[in-house]
SERO-4910 file (N, C-alpha, C, O; in steps of 0.05 Angstrom, whole numbers):
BEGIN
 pado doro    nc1    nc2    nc3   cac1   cac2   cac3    cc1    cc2    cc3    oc1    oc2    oc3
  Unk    A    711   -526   -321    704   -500   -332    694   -481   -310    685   -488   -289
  Unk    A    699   -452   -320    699   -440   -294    661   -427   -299    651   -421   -321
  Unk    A    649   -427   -277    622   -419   -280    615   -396   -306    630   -386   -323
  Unk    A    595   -393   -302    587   -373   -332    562   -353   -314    540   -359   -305
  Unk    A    577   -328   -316    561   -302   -293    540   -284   -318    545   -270   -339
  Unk    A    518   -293   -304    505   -278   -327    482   -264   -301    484   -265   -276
  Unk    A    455   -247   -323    439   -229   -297    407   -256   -308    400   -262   -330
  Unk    A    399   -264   -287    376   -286   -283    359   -270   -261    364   -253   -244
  Unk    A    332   -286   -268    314   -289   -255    306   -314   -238    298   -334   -250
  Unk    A    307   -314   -212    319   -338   -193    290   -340   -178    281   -321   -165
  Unk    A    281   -358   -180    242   -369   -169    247   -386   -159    263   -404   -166
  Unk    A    227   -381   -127    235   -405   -116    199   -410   -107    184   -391   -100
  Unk    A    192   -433   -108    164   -436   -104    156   -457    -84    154   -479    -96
  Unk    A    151   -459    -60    146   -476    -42    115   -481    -32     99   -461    -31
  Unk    A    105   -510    -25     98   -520    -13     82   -509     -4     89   -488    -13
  Unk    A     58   -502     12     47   -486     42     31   -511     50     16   -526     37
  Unk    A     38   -512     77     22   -533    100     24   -563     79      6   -578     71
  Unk    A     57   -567     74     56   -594     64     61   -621     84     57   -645     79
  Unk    A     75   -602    117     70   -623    135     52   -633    140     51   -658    145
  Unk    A     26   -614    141     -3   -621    149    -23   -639    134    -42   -650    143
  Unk    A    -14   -639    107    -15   -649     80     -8   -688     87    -22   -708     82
  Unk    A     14   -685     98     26   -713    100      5   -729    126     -2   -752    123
  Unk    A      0   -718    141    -19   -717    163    -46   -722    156    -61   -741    161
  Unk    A    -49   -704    145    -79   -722    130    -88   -743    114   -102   -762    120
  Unk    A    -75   -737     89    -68   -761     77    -59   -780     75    -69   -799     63
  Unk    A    -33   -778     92    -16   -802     84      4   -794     71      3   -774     56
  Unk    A     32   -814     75     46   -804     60     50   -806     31     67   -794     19
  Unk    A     32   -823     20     35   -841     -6     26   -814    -19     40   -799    -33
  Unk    A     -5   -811    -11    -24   -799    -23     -9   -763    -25    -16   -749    -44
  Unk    A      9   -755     -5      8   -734      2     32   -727    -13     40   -704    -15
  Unk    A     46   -753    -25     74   -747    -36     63   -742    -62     70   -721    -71
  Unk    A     48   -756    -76     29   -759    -94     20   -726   -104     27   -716   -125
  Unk    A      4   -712    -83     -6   -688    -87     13   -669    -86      6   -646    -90
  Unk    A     39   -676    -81     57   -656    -82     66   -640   -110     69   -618   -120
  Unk    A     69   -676   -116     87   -688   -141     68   -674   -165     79   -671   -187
  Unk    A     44   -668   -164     31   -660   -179     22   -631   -186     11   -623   -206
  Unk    A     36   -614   -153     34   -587   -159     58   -583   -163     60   -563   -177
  Unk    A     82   -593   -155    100   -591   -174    104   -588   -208    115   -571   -223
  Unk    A     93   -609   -212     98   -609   -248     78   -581   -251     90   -566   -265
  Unk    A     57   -572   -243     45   -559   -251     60   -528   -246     56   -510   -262
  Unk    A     78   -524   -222     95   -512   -228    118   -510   -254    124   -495   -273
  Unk    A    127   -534   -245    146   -536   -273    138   -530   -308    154   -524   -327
  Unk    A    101   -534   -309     96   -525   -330     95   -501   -334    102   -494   -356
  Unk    A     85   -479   -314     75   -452   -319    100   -436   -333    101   -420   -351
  Unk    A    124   -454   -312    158   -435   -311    163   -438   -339    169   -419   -354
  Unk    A    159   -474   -349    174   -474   -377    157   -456   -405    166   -446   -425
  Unk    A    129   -459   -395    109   -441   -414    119   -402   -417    110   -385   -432
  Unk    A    139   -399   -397    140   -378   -394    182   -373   -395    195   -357   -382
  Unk    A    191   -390   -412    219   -389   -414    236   -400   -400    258   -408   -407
  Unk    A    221   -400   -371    237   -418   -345    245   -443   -353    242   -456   -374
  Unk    A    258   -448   -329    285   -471   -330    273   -480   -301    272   -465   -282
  Unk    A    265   -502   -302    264   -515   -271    291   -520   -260    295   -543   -269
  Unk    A    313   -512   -246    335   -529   -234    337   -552   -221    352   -571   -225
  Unk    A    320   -546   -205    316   -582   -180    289   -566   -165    282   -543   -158
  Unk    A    279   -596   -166    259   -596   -143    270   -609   -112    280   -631   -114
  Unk    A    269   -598    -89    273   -613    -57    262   -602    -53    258   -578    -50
  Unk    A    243   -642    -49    217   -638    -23    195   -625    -32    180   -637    -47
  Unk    A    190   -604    -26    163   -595    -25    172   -570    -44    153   -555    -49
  Unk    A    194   -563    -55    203   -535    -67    217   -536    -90    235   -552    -93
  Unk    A    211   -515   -111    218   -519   -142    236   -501   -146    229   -479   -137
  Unk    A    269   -499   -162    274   -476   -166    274   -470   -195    280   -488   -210
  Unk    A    268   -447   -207    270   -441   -227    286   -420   -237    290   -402   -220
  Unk    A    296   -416   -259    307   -391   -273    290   -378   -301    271   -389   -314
  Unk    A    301   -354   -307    285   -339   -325    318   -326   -334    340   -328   -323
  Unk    A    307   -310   -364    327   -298   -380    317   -260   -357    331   -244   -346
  Unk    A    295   -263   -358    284   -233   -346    265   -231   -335    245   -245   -340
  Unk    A    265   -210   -311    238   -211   -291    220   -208   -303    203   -222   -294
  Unk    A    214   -198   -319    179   -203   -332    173   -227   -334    157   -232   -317
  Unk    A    181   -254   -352    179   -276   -351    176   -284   -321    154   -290   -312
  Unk    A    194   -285   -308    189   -297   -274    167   -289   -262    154   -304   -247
  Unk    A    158   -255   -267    135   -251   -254    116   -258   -263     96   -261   -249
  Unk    A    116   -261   -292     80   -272   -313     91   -304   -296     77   -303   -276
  Unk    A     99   -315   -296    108   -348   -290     94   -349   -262     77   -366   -261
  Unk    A     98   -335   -243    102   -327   -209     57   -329   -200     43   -342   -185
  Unk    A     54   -305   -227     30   -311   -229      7   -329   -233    -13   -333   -219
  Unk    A     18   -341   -260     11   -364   -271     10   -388   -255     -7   -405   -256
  Unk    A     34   -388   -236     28   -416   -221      8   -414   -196     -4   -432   -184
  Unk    A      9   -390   -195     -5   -384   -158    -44   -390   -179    -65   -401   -172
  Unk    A    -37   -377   -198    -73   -384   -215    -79   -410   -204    -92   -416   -183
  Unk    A    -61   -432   -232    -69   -451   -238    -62   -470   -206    -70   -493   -207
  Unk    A    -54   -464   -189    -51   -480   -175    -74   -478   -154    -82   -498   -143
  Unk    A    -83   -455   -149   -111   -446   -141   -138   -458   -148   -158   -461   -135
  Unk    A   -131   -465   -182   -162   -476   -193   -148   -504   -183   -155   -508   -160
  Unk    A   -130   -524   -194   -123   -547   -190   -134   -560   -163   -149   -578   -158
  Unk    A   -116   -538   -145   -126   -559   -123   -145   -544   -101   -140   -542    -77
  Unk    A   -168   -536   -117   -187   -523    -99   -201   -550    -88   -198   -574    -95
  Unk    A   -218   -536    -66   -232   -558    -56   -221   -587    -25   -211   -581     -3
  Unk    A   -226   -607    -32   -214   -623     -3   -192   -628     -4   -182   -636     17
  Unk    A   -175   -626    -24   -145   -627    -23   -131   -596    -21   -107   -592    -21
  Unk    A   -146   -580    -21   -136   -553    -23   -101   -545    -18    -96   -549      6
  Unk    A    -86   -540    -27    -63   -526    -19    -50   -509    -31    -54   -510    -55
  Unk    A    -37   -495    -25    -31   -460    -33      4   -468    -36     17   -487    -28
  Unk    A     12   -436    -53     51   -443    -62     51   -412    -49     33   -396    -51
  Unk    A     72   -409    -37     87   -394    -28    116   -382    -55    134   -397    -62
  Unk    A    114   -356    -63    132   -356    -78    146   -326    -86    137   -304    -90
  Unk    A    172   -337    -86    192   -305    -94    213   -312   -107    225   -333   -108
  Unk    A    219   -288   -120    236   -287   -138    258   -255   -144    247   -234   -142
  Unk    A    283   -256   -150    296   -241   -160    306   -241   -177    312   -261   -190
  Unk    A    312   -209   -186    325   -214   -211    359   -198   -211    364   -175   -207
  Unk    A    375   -217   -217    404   -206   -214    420   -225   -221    414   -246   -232
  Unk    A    453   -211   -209    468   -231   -225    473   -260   -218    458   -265   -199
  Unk    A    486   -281   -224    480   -305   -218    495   -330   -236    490   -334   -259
  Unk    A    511   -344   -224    535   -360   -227    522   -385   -237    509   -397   -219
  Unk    A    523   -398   -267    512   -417   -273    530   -459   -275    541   -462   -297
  Unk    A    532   -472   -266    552   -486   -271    539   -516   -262    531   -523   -239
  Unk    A    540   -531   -288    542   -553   -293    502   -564   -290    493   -584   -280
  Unk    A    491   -547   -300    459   -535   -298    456   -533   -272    438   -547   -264
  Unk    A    467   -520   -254    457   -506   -226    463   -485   -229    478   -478   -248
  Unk    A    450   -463   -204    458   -426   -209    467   -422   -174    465   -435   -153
  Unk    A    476   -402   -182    496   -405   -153    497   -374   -143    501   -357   -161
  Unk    A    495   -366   -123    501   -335   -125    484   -315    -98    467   -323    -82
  Unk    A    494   -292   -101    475   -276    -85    447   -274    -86    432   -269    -67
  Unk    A    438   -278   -114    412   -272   -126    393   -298   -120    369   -294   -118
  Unk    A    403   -323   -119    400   -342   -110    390   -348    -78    371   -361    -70
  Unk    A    411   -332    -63    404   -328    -40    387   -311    -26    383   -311     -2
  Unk    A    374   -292    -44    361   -278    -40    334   -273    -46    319   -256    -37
  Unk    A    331   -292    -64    304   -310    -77    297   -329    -60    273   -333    -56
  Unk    A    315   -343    -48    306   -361    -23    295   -348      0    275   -356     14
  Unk    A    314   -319      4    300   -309     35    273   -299     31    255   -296     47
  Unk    A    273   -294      0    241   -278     -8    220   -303     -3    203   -299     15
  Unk    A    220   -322    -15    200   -337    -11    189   -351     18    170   -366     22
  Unk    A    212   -341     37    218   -351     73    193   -336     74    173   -350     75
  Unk    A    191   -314     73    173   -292     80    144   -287     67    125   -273     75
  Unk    A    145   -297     52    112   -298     38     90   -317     53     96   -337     65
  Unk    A     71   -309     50     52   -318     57     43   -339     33     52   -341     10
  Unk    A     17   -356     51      7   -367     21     -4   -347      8    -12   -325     15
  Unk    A     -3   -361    -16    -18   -356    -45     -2   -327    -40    -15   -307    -35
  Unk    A     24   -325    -42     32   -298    -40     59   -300    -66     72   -321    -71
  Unk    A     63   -282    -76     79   -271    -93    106   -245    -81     99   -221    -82
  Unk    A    132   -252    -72    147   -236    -64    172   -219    -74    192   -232    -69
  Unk    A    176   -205    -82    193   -198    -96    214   -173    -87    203   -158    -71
  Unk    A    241   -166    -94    247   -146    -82    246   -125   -105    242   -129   -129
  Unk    A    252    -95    -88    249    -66    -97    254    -66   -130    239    -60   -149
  Unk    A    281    -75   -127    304    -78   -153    293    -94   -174    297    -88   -197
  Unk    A    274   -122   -165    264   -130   -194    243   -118   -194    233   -115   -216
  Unk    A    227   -107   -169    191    -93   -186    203    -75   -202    194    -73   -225
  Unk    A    228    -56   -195    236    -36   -225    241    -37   -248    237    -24   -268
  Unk    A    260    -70   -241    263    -81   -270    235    -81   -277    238    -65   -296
  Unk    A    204    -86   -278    187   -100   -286    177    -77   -310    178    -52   -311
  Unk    A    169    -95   -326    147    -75   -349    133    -61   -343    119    -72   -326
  Unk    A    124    -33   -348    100    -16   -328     77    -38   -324     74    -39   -300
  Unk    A     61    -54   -335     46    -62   -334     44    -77   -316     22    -74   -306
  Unk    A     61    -98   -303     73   -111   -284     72    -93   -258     57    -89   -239
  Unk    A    102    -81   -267    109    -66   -236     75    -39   -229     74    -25   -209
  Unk    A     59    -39   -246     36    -29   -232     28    -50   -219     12    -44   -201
  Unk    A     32    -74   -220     11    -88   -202     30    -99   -175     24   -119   -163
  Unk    A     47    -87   -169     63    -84   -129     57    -71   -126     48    -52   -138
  Unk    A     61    -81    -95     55    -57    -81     79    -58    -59     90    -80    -58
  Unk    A     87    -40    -45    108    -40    -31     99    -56      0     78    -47      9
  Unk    A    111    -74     14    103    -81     36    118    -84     60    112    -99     79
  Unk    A    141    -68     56    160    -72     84    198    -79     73    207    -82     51
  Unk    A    211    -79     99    235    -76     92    252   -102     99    245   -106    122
  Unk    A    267   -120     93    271   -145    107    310   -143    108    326   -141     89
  Unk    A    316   -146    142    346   -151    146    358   -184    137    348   -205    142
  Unk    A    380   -177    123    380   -203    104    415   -205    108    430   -190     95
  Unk    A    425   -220    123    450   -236    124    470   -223    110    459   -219     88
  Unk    A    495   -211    108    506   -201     89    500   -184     81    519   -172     70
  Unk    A    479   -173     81    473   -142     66    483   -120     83    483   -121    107
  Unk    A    492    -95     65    492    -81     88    460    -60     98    454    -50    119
  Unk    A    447    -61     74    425    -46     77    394    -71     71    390    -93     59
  Unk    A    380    -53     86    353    -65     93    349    -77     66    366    -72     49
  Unk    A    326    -96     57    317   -108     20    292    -92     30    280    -96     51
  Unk    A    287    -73     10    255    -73      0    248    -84      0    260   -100    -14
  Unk    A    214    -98     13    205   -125     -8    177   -115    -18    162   -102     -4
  Unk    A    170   -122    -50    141   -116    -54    124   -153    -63    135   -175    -68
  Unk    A    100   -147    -61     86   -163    -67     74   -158    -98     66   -138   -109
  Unk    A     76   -186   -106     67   -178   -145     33   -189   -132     28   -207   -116
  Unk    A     18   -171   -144    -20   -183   -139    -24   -193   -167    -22   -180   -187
  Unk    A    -31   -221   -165    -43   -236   -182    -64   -245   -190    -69   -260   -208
  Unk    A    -80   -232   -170   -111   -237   -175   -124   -212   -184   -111   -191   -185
  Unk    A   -144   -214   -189   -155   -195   -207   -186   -185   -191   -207   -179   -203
  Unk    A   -183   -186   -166   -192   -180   -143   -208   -141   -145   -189   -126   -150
  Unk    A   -229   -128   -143   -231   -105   -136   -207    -93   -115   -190    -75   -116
  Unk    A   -217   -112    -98   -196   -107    -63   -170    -99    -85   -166    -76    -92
  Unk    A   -153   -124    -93   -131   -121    -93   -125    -96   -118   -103    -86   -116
  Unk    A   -141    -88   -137   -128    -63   -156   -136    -38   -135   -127    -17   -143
  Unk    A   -148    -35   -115   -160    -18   -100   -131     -2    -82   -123     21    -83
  Unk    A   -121    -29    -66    -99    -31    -56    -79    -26    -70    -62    -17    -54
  Unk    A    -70    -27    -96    -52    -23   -115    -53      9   -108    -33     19    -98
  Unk    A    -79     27   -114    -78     51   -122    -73     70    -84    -61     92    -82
  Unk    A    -84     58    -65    -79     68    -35    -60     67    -24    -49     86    -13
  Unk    A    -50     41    -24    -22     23     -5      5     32     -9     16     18    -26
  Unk    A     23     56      2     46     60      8     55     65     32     45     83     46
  Unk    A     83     45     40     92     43     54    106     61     57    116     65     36
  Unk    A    118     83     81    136    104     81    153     91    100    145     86    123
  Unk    A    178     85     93    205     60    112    222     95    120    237    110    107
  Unk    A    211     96    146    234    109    161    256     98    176    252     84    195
  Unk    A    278    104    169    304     91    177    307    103    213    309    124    225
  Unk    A    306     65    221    301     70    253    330     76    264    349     64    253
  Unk    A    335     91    281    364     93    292    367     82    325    349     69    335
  Unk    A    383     85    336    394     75    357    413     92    374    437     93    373
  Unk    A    392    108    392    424    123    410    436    114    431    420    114    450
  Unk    A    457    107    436    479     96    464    496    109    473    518    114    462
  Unk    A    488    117    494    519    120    514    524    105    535    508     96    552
  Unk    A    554    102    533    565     90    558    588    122    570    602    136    555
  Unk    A    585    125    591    600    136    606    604    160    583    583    159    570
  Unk    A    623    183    571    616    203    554    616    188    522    611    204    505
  Unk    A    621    166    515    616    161    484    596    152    488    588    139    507
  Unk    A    580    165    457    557    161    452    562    152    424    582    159    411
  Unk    A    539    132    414    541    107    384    510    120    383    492    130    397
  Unk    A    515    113    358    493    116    339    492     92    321    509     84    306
  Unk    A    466     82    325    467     44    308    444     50    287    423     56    297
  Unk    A    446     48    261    425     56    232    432     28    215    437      6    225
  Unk    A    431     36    180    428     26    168    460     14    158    468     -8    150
  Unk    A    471     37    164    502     34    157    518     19    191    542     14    189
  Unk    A    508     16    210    519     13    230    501     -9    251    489     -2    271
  Unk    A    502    -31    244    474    -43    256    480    -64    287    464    -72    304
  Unk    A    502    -68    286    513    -88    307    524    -79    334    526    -54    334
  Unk    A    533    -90    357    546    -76    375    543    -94    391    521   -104    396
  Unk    A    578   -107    407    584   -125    422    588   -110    446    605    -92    447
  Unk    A    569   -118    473    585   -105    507    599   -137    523    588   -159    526
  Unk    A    620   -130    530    633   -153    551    656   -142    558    664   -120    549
  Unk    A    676   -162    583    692   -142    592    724   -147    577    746   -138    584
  Unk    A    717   -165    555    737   -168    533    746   -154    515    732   -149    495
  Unk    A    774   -143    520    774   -118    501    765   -117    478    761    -94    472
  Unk    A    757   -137    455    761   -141    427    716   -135    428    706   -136    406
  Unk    A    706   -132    441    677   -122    446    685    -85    428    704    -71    422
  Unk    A    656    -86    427    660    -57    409    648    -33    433    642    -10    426
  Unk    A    648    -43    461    638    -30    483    652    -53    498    649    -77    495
  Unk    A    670    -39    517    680    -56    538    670    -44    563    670    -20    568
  Unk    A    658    -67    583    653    -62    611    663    -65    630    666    -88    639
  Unk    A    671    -42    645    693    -61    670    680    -77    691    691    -94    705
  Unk    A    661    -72    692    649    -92    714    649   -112    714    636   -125    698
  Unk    A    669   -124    737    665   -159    746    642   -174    752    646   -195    764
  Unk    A    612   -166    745    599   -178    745    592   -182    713    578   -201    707
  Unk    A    600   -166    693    596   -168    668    615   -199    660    635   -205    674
  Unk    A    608   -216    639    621   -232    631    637   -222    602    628   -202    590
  Unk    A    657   -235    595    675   -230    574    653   -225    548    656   -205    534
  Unk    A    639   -236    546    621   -238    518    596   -226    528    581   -246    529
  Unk    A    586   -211    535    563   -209    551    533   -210    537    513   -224    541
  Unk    A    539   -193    524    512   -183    502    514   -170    475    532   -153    477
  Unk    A    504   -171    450    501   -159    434    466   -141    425    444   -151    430
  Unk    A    470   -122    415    442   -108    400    452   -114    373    476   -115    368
  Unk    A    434   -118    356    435   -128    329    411   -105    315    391   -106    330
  Unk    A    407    -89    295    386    -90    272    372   -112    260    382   -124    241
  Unk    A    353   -117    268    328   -128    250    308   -111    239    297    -96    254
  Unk    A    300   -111    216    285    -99    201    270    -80    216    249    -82    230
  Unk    A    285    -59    211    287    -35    238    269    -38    262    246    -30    262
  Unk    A    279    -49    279    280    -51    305    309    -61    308    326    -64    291
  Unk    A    309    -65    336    338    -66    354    332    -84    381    317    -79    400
  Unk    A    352   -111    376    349   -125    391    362   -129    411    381   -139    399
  Unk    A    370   -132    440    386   -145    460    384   -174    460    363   -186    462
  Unk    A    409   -185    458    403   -215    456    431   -210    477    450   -194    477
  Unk    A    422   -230    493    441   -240    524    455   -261    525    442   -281    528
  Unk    A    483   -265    521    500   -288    526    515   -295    549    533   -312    549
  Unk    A    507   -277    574    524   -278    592    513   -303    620    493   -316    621
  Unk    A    536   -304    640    520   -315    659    503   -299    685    487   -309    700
  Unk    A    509   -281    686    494   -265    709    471   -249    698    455   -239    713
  Unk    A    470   -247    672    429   -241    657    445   -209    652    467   -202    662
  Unk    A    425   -189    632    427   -168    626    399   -164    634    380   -179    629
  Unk    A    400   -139    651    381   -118    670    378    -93    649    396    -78    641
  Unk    A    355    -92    643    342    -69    618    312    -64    637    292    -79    642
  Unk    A    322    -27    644    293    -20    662    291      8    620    305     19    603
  Unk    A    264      3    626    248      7    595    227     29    607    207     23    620
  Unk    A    236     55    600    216     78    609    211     81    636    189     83    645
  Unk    A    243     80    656    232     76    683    208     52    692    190     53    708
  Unk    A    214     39    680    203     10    693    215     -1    704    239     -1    700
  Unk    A    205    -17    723    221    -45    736    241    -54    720    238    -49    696
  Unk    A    271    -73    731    279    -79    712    279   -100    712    276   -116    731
  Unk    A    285   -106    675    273   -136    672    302   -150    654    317   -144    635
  Unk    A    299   -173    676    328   -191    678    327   -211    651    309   -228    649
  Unk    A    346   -207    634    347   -231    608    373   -248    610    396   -241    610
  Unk    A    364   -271    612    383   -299    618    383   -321    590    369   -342    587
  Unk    A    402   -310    573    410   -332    549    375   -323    530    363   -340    515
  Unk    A    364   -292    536    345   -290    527    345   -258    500    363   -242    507
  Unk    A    336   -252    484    326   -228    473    305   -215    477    282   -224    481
  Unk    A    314   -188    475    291   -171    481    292   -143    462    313   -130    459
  Unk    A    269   -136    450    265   -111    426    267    -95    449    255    -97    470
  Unk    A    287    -74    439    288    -46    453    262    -32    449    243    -47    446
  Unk    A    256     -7    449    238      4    445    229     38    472    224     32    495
  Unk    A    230     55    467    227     80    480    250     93    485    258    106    466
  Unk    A    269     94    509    285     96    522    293     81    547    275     69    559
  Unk    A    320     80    557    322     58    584    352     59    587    369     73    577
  Unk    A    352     38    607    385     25    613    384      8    610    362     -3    606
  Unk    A    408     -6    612    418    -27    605    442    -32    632    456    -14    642
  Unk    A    441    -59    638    461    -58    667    476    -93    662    464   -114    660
  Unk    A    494    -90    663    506   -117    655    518   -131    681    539   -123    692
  Unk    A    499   -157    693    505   -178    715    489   -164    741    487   -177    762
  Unk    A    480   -140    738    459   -126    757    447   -110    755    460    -95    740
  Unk    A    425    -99    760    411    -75    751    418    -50    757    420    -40    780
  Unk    A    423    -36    732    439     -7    749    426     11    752    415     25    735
  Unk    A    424     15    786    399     23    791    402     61    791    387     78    782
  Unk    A    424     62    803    448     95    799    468     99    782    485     84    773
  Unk    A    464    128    777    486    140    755    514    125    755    524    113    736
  Unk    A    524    130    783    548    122    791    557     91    779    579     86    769
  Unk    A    536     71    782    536     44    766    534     39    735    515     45    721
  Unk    A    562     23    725    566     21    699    541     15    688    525      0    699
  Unk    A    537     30    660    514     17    646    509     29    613    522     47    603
  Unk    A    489     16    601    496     32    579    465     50    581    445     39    592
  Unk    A    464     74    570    428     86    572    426     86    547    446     93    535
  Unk    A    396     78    524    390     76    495    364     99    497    348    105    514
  Unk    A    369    106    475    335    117    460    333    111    432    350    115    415
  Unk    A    306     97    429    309     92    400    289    115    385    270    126    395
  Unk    A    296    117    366    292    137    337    284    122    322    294    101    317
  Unk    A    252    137    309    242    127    292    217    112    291    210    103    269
***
């Protein structure tokens, strides 16, 4: 049978400091304490419409018909798991969730939404609640008043940045305080390059860029000290990275600074500079690329 595409709410709830956990206790004892904030996950989800999928290891996945459910659920477990295991066993869940479409087959879910509920919960902190832009809007006013916006995250496949907000589940002064102060303003960082008279522009829509002296590079260098693959800059959650694959190092002088040699290494751009591929280019006349970053 061919899968069944419907729009879900995809929770993923992990573990925090469950290596450290095994370390103290033991592993009997520590598999034990796992196994127990688990079910207590698994209860909050099913109290709240969820569907546990599988548990691995230290992490639960769940589904919902709609983000409200996932986020009352999201809450509920970060509570009860708070009173449960306060004290000398103490440990905290890490947890996120989306809401979108999502490929169901043979009781597993499969899909973008899936994968993107996983990268949310990569990024939370403990006792944290993560969610993106698209489900705090889905949420009930009552709900989506309690995010807050907290940054932008570069995510595999996408072509644009994920919003991510945090759902607040405690009932904290601080945290309704923060509700009513806390906005993030995401200015879209840019990237200016020239080599020799073309000039690139690297944003939201344009985030990658290959230099080596291989034609099939999206910047080719003629210099025989450059290697065929040399280097790429990538977008990460606006910044801009040099990551070095060559053998003779990429030379990046940063606001007229010294220049500083990267060997099989990365480095965040940042101000203005050059870039010199297999030597530092110290004169105009020497191939190179010059950046300024925006934003």
């Amino acid at each position: 049978m061919s899968p069944a595409a419907s729009e879900l709410a995809v929770l993923f709830a992990d573990v925090s400091g469950s290596t450290r956990l095994y370390e103290e206790l033991g592993d009997a004892a520590a598999l034990s304490t796992i196994a127990r904030c688990l079910a207590v996950v698994k209860a909050a989800c099913e109290g709240h419409a969820g569907r546990v999928v599988k548990t691995i290891g230290d992490e639960a996945m769940a589904v919902f018909p709609a983000a409200d459910q996932a986020a009352e659920a999201a809450a509920e477990v970060q509570a009860r798991v708070a009173e449960v295991f306060a004290g000398t066993q103490r440990l905290a869940l890490r947890v996120g969730f989306h809401y979108g479409p999502a490929l169901e087959s043979e009781g597993d879910v499969f899909g973008d939404s899936v994968n993107l509920a996983a990268r949310l919960v990569g990024v939370a902190n403990r006792s944290q609640v993560i969610t993106s832009a698209e489900t705090a809007a889905a949420l009930s006013s009552h709900l989506r008043a309690r995010t807050r916006e907290l940054d932008a995250l570069t995510v595999r496949g996408k072509l644009q940045d994920v919003r991510i907000f945090e759902l607040l589940w405690q009932d904290s002064p601080e945290d309704l305080t923060s509700l009513a102060t806390r906005r993030v303003a995401l200015t879209p960082t840019r990237l200016h390059l020239r080599h020799g008279d073309r000039v690139i522009v690297l944003g939201e829509d344009n985030r990658a860029l290959m230099f080596g002296r291989d034609a099939q590079n999206d910047v080719v260098i003629a210099d025989r000290m450059a290697s065929r693959m040399h280097a790429r800059i990538e977008r990460r959650t606006g910044k801009f990275v040099l990551v070095d694959h060559s053998s003779n190092g990429t030379f990046v002088s940063i606001d007229a600074e010294a220049p500083l040699q990267l060997r099989r290494e990365e480095l965040t751009l940042r101000g203005h500079g050059r870039i010199g591929f297999g030597h530092a280019a110290r004169n105009e006349g020497d191939e190179h690329v010059s950046y300024t970053c925006e934003g």
